[in-house]
C-alpha positions as CSV (number, residue, x, y, z in Angstrom):
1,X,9.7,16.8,30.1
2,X,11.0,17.7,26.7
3,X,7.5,19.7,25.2
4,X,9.2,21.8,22.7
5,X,11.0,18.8,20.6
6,X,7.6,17.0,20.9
7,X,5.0,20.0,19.7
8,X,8.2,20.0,16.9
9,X,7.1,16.3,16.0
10,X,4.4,16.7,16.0
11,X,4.0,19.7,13.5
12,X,6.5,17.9,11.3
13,X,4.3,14.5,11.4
14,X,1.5,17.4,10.1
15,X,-0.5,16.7,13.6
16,X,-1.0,20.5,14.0
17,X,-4.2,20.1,16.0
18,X,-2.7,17.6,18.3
19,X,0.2,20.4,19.0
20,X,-2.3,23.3,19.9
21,X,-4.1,20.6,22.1
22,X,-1.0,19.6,23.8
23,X,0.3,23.1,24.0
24,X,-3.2,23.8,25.7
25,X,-3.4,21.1,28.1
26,X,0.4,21.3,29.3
27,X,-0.8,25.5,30.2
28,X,-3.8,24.4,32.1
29,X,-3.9,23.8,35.4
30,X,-6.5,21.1,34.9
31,X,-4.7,19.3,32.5
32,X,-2.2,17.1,34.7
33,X,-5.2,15.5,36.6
34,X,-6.3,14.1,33.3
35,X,-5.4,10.5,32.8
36,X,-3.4,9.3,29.7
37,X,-6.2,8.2,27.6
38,X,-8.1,11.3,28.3
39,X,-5.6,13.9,27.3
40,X,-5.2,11.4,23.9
41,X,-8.4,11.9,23.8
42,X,-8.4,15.2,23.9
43,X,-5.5,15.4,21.1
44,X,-7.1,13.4,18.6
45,X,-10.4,15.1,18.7
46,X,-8.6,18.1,18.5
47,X,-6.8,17.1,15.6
48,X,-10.0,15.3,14.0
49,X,-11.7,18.5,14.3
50,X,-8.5,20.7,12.2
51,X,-8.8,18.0,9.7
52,X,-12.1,18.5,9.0
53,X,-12.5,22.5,8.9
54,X,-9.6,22.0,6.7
55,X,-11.1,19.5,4.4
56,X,-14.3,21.6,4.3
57,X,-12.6,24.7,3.8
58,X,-10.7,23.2,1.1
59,X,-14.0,21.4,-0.5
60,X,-15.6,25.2,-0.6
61,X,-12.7,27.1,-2.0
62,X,-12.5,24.4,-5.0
63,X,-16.5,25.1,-5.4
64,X,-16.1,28.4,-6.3
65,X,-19.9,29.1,-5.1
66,X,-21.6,32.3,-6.7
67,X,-23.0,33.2,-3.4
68,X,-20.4,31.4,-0.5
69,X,-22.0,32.7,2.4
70,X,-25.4,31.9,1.5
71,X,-27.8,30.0,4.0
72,X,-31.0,28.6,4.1
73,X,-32.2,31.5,6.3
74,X,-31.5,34.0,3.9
75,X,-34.3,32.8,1.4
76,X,-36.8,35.4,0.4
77,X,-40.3,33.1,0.8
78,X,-42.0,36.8,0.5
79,X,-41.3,37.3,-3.0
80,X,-43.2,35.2,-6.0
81,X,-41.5,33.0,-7.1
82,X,-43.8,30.6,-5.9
83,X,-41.4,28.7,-3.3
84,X,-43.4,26.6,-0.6
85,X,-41.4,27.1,2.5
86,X,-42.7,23.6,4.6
87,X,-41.0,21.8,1.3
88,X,-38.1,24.2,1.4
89,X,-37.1,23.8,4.8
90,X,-37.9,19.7,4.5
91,X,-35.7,19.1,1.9
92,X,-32.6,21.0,3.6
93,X,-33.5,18.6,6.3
94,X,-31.4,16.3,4.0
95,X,-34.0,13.3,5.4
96,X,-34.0,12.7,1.2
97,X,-30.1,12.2,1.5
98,X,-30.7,9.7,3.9
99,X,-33.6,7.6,2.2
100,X,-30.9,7.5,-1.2
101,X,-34.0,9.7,-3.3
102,X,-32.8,11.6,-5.8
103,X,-33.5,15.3,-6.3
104,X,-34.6,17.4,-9.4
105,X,-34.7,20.9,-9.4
106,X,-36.5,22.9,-12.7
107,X,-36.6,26.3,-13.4
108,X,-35.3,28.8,-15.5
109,X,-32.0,28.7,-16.6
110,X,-29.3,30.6,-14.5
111,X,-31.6,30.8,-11.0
């Protein structure tokens, strides 16, 4: 079986994660007891998966966030700046996002 001309297509289609996949699952010992389907499968998730990171990646590095790495489990709820932490943690649930509410957040200007 030709591999290397088909990982080749494969990058040149821009179906990088389907070439690491490939790549993987021809090195495995596992990976020839895996029906067709399966190992396509395999591939496109793979290569649904790049896709995404990439998008994402893409999506933060056009945000230019002030603080990139920040996460809802670095808040502070022990200083005063009178932040409830049930309402907090409820709306990064995102069950708002879901219901189509809209959110409106007031403060000073620049926090």
């Amino acid at each position: 079986m030709l591999t290397h001309p088909t990982l080749d297509q494969m990058n040149a289609l821009g179906l990088a994660g389907m070439a690491t996949a490939y790549r993987e699952l021809i090195e495995q010992a596992h990976g020839n007891d895996l029906s067709f389907d399966e190992r396509l499968g395999l591939m496109l998730d793979r290569e649904i998966a790049v896709r995404t990171d990439r998008r994402l990646t893409n999506r933060l590095a056009t945000a230019r966030l002030r603080f990139a790495n920040a996460s809802i489990e670095d808040i502070d709820f022990g200083s005063h700046r009178g932040l409830d932490r049930r309402n907090v943690l409820s709306l990064a649930q995102g069950a708002w996002l879901k219901a189509n509410e809209n959110l409106i957040l007031t403060g000073q200007t620049g926090t």
